[in-house]
C-alpha positions in Angstrom: 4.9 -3.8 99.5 3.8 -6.8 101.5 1.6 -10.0 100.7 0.5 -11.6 103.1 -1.2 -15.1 102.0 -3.5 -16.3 104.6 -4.5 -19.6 105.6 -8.0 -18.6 104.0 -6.3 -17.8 101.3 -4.2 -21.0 101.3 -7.7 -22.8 101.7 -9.0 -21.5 98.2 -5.8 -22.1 96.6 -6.2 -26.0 97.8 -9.7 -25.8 96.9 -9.1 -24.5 92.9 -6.3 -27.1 93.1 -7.9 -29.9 93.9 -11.2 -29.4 92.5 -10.1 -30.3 88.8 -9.5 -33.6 90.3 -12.7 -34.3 91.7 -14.4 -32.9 88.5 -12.2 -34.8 86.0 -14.1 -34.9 82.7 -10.2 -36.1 80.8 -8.9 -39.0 79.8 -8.7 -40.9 83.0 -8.9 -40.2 87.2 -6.4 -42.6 89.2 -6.3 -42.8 93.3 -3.5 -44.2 95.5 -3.2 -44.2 98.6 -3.3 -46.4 102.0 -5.1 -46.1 105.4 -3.0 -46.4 108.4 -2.9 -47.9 111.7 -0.2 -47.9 114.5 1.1 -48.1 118.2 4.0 -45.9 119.3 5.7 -45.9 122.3 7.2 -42.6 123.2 10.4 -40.7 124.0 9.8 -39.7 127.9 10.6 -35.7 126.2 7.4 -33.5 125.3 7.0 -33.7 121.6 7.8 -31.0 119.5 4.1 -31.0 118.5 2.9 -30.5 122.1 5.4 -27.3 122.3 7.9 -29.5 124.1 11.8 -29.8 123.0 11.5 -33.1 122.6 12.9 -34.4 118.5 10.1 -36.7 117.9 6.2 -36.1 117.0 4.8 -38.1 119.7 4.5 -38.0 123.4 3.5 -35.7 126.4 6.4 -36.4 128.8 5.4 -39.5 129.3 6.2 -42.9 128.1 2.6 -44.3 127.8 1.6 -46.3 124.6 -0.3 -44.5 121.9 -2.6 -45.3 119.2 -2.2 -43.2 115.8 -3.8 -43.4 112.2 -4.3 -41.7 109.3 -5.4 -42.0 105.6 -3.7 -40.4 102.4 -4.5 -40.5 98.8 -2.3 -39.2 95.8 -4.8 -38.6 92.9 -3.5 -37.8 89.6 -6.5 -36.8 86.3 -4.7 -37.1 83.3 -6.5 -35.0 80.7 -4.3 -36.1 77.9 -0.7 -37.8 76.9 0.8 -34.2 78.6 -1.2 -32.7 80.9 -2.6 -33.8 84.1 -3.4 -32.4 87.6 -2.3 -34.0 91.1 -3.0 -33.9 94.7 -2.5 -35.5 97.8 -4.8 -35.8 101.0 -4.4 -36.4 103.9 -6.9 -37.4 107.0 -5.1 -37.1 110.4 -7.1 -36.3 113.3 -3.9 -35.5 115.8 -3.0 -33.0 113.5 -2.9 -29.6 113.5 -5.0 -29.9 110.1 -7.2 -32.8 110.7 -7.7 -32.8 106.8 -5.5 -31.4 104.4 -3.7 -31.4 101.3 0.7 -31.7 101.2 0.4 -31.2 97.5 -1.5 -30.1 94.8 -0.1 -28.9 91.2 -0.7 -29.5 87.2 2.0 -30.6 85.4 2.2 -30.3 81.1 5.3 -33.2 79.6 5.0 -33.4 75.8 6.3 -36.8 74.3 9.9 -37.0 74.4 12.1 -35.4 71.2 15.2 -37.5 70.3 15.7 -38.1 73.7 15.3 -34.9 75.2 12.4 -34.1 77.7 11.1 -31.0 79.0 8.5 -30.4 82.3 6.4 -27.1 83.7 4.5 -27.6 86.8 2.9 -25.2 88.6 0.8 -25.1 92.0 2.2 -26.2 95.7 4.7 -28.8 95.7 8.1 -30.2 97.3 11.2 -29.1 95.9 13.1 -32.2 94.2 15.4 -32.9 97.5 14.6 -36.0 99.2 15.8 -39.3 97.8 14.2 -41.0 100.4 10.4 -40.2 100.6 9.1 -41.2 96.8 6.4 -43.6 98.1 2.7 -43.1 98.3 2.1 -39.7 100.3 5.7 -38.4 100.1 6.6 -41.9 102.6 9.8 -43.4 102.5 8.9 -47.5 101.2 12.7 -48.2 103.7 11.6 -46.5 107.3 8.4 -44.9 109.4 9.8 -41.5 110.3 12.2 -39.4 107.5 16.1 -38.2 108.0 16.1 -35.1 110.0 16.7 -33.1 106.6 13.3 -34.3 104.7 11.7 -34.1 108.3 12.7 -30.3 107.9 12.0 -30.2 104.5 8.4 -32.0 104.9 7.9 -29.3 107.9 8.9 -25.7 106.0 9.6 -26.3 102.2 6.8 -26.1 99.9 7.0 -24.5 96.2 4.0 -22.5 95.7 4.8 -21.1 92.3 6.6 -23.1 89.1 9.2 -25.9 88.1 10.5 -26.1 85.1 13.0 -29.0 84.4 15.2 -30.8 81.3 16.5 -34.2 80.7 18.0 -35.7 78.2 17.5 -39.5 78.5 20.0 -42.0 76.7 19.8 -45.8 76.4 21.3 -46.4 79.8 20.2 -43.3 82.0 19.9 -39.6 81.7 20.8 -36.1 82.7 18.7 -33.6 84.1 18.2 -29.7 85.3 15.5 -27.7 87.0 15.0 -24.5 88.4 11.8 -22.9 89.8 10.5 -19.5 90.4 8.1 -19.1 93.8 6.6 -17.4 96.7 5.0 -18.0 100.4 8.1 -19.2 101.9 9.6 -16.4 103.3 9.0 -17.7 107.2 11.4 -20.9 105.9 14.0 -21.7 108.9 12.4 -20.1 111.8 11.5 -23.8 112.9 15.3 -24.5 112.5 16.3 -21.4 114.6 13.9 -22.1 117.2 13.4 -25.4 117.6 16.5 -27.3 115.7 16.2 -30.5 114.0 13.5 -33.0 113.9 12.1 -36.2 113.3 8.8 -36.2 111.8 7.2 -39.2 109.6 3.8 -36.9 108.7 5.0 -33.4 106.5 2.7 -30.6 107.3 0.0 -30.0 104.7 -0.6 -26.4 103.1 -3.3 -25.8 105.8 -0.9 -27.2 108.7 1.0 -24.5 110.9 3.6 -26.2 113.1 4.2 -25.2 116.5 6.9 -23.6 118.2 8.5 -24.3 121.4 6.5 -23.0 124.3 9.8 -21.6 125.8 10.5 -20.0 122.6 6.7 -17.8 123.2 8.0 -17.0 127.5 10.9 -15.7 126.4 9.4 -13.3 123.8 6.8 -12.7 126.6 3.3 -14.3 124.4 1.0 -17.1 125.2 2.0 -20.1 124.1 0.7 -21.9 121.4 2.7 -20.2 119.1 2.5 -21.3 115.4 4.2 -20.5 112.3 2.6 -19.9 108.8 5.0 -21.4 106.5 3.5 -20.5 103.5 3.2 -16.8 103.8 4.3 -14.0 101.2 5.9 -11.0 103.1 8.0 -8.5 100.7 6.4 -9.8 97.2 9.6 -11.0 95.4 10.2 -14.7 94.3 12.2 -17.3 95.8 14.6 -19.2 93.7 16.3 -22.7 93.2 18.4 -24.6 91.0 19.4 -28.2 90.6 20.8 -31.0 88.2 20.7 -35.0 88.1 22.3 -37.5 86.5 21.2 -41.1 86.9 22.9 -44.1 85.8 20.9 -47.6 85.2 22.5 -50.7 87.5 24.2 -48.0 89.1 22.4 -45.1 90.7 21.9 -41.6 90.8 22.9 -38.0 92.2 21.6 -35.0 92.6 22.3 -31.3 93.4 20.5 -28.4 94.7 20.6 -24.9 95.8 17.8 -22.8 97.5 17.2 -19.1 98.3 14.1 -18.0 99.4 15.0 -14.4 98.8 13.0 -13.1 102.0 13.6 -9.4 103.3 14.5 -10.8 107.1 13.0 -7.3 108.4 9.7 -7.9 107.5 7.1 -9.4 109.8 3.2 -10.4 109.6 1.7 -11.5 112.4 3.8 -13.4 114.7 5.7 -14.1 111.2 9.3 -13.2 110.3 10.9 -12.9 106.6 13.8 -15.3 107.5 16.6 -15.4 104.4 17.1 -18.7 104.3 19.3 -20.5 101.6 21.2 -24.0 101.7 22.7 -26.5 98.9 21.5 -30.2 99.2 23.5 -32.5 98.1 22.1 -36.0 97.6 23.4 -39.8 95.8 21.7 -43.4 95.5 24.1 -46.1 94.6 22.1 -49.4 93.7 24.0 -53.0 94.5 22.4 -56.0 93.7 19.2 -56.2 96.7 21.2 -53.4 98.6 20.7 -49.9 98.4 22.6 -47.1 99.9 21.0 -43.4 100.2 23.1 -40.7 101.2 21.9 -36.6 101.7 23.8 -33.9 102.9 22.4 -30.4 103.6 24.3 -27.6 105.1 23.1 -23.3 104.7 22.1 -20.5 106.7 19.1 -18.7 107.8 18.7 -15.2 109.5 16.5 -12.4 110.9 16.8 -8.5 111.1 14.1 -7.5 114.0 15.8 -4.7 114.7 17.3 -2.1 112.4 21.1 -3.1 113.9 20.6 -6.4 114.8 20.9 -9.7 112.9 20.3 -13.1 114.3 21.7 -15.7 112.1 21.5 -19.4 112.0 23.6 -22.0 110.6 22.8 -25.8 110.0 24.0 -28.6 108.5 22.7 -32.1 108.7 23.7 -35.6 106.8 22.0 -39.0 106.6 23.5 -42.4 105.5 20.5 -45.0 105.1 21.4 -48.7 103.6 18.3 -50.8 102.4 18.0 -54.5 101.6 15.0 -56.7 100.2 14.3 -60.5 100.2 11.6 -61.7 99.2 8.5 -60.4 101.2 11.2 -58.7 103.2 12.7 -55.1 103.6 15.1 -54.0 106.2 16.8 -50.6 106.2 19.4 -48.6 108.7 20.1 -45.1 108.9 22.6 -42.8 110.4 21.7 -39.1 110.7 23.9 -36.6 111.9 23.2 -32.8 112.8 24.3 -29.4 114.2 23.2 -25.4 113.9 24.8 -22.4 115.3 23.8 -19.3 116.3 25.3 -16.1 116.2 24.3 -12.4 116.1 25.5 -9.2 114.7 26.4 -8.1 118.6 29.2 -11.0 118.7 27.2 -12.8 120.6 26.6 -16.8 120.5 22.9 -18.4 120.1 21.8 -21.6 121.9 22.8 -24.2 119.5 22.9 -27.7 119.3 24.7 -30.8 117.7 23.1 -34.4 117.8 22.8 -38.0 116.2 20.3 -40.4 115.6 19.7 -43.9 114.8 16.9 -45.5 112.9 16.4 -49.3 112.5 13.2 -50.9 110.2 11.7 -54.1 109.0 8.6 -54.0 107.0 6.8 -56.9 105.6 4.7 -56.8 103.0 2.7 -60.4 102.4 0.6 -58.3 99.9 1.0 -55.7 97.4 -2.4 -54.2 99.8 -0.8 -54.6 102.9 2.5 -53.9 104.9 3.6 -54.2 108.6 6.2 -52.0 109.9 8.5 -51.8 112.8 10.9 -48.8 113.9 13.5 -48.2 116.5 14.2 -44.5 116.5 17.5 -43.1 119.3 18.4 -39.4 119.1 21.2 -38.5 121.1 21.5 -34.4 121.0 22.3 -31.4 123.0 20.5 -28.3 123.0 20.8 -24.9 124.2 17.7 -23.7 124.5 16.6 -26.3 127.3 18.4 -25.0 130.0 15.9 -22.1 129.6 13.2 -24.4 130.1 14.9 -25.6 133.4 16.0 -28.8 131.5 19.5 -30.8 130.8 20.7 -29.9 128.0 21.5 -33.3 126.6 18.8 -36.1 126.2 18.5 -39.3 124.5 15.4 -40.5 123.6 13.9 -43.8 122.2 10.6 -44.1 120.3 9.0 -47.3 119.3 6.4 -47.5 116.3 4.2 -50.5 114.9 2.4 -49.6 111.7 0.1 -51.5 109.5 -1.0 -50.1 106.0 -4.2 -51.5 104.2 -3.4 -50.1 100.3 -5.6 -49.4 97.7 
């Protein structure tokens, strides 16, 4: 049997999400959020949004200075001590989805019991991976643009089902699992095979549908733009994951977790494959005085059956290492990313791969709790297969610049 959920669909399920929000009648209706304003000079490579091979969201080919902006709100109704509903919006008019939502779930936590605490959610949500994006609108408070593993995850992953976790908190930290049953992932890491590792700062909402590489749509002979429906149900059984944390106070925190979307890779809808996707995420904070160190490391496989003897698979791994410090009005962070995927097929042969670093620097000031200034310095350094078809080197470096002021409220 096949589901296929629709971006109709995916509209009405944002829609009876959200609309307990707006209609509140609990306890109490809260809104954060911040509208946005920014310059960004490009990488001289066609985004990845534009259907270029370019590894950053911005740019036509062309380093010409560009104005960006956008608004986002989390909302949370509480409608007693345990329950309460939440959503975030977004306003981007660059986007794919000028106006949509990158979240929207309820979530029921009774009062703790001796220590021990236990959580359901259920609705569209991320899964509990980055350490790094915990700020207002899944942002990162340390840099503009995320790790190329929550760029991925911001792009592909979203939990449209339930979460149920456990902790037991003790005087000086605490100890957690989770595990979650969903669906409407099954195209998850056809944006990895096709179009590798990127570097996005804005996730795509449940109405967004990224875009493949217009070489990617020549070579399987359609008209470019081609776009992927992340969240689509194709062979009506659940996707899985599991995790556990431990968190220590004055020291830090780790956390492990494995995913397997369960898709039947020989199923299609649309221009939409089942791809079998499943990875392990390994992530750690370690907390030194002003200084903070984030670490992630991410490495799985993802694969498609088109044909009844013929399997395309994927491998990827990727690892960030981000150190933070704060002074006073001040915050600076550094981050190192590494990255890599292989291709291979049940034929023997090889894919068109690619292997890559980047570097990110940021300052931010923040005067005022309502306002922050940001500056980022982005180089990726990669190699990639795939652009010799396009007639292009295979290796590029590229540099992006980005100035971004935040008015909060």
């Amino acid at each position: 049997m096949r589901l296929g959920i629709t971006r109709a669909s995916r509209a009405s399920f944002l829609l009876m999400m959200v609309l307990p929000l707006a209609t509140a009648r609990g306890q109490s209706l809260h809104a954060d959020g911040f509208a946005e304003l920014g310059l960004v000079l490009p990488s001289a490579q066609t985004s990845f949004n534009r259907g270029g091979l370019g590894k950053t969201e911005f740019g036509g080919g062309h380093q010409t200075l560009l104005a960006t902006g956008q608004a986002l709100a989390d909302l949370r109704a509480e409608f007693s001590d345990s329950l309460g509903a939440f959503a975030t919006l977004r306003l981007a008019p660059d986007l794919h989805a000028p106006f949509d939502a990158i979240e929207a779930y309820a979530r029921y936590r009774p009062p703790s019991a001796g220590g021990w605490v236990w959580t359901v959610k259920a609705g569209a949500f991320f899964p509990p991976i980055s350490l790094e994006n915990e700020a207002v609108g899944w942002t990162s408070p340390w840099t503009i643009t995320s790790s190329a593993i929550n760029s991925w995850v911001g792009d592909e992953l979203r939990i449209i089902g339930g979460e149920a976790s456990l902790e037991w908190r003790h005087a000086s930290g605490s100890v957690g699992v989770v595990g979650a049953l969903f669906a409407a992932n099954d195209p998850a890491g056809a944006l990895l095979a096709d179009r590798g590792w990127m570097f996005d700062s804005r996730p795509i909402g449940l109405l967004g549908e990224p875009r493949f590489p217009d070489i990617s749509a020549v070579l399987e002979r359609r008209s470019p733009p081609l776009r992927e429906e992340p969240f689509k149900e194709l062979d009506g059984r659940p996707g899985w994951y599991a995790g556990a944390t431990i968190r220590q106070d004055g020291l830090g925190r780790a956390a492990l977790l494995y995913y397997d979307n369960l898709a039947n890779p020989s199923l299609f809808s649309g221009s939409d494959f089942g791809w079998r996707t499943k990875f392990t995420s390994l992530g750690a904070e370690l907390d030194i005085d002003d200084i903070v160190l984030l670490g992630q490391g991410m490495f799985g496989t993802t694969k498609i059956q088109p044909f009844d003897d013929f399997v395309s698979t994927t491998d990827f791994q990727s690892a960030y290492l981000l150190a933070g410090y704060s002074i006073d009005d001040y915050r600076v962070a550094g981050r190192v990313d590494v990255f890599a995927t292989q291709q291979s097929t049940s034929l023997g042969a090889s894919g068109p791969g690619e292997h890559g670093y980047a570097l990110t620097a940021a300052g931010t000031w923040a005067p005022a709790r309502w306002f922050h200034l940001t500056a980022e310095m982005l180089r990726v350094d990669s190699a990639r297969g795939e652009r010799a078809a396009a007639g292009l080197p295979t290796h590029a470096i590229e540099v992006k610049g980005q100035l971004v002021a935040r008015l909060f409220f």
